[in-house]
C-alpha positions in Angstrom: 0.0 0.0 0.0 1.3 3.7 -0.6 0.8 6.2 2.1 2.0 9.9 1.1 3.5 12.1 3.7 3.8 15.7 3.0 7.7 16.7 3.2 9.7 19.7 3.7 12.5 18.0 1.7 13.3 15.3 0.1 14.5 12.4 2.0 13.6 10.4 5.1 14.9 12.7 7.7 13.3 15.9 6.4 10.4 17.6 8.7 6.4 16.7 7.7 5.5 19.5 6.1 2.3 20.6 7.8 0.6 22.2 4.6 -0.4 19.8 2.2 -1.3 21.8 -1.3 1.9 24.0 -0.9 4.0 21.5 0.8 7.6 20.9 -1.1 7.8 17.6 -1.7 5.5 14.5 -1.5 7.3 11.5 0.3 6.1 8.4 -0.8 6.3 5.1 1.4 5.4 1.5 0.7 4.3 -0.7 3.3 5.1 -3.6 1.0 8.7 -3.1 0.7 9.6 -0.5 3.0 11.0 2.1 0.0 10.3 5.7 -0.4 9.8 7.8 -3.4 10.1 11.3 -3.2 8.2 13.7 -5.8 8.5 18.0 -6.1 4.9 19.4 -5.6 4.6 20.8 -8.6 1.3 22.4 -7.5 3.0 24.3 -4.5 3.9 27.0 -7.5 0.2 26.9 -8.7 -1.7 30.5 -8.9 -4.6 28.9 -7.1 -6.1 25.3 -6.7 -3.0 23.9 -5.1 -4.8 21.4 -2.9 -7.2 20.0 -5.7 -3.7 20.0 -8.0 -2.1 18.1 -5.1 -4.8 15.7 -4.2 -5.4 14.7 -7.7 -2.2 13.4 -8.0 -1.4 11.6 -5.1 -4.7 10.2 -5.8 -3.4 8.9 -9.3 -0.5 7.7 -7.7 -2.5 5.0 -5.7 -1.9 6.7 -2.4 -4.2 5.1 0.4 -3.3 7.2 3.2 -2.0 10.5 3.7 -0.2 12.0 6.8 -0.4 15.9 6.6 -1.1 18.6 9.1 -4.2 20.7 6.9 -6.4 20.4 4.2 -8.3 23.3 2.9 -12.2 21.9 1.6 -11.5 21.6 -1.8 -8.2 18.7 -1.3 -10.5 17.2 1.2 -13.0 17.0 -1.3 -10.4 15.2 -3.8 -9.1 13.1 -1.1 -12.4 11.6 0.2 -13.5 11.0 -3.3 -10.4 8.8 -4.2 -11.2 7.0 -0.6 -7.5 8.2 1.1 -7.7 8.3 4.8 -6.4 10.9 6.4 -3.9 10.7 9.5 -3.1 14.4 11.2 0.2 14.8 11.6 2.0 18.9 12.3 5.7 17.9 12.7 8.3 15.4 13.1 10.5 13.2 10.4 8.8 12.1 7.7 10.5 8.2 8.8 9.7 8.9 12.5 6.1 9.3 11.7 5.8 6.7 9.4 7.2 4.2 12.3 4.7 6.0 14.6 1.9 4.9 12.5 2.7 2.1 10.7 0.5 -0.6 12.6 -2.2 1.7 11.7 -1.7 1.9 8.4 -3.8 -1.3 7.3 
């Protein structure tokens, strides 16, 4: 399963980023093989619509959980569509939260 955490840079040890449609990177983590994939939020540059931006592509990557800190109502609206459950998280590194919330994860 893929669970997206919203980064402030882009590797395991970087802080969550607590905004999710202007965060700077997207940290992708597999519960399957224990790898992470990071991606640049290209909608962080966006004019407007960031979080819609955002949550439509972590949604076409398959993600099935996200850990952020806020959504505004339009990415909440794109996440709960696509079914992604949503676990608050404000701070910490990306791998420490991960490990805080993996049994949950299922």
């Amino acid at each position: 399963m893929k669970v997206c955490i919203t980064a402030q840079d882009n590797n395991e040890n970087a802080q969550v980023d607590p905004r999710f449609g202007r965060c700077a990177f997207f940290a992708f983590y597999d519960t399957d093989s224990g790898d992470y994939q990071f991606f640049q939020n290209e909608a962080a540059f966006a004019d407007g619509g960031a979080g819609t931006k955002a949550g439509n592509f972590i949604a076409g990557k398959g993600v099935r959980v996200l850990m952020t800190g806020h959504l505004g109502p339009n990415a909440e609206t794109v996440v709960n569509a696509a079914g992604i459950r949503l676990i608050t998280v404000n701070s910490g590194a990306v791998k420490d939260v991960v490990d805080r919330e993996k049994a949950g994860f299922k």
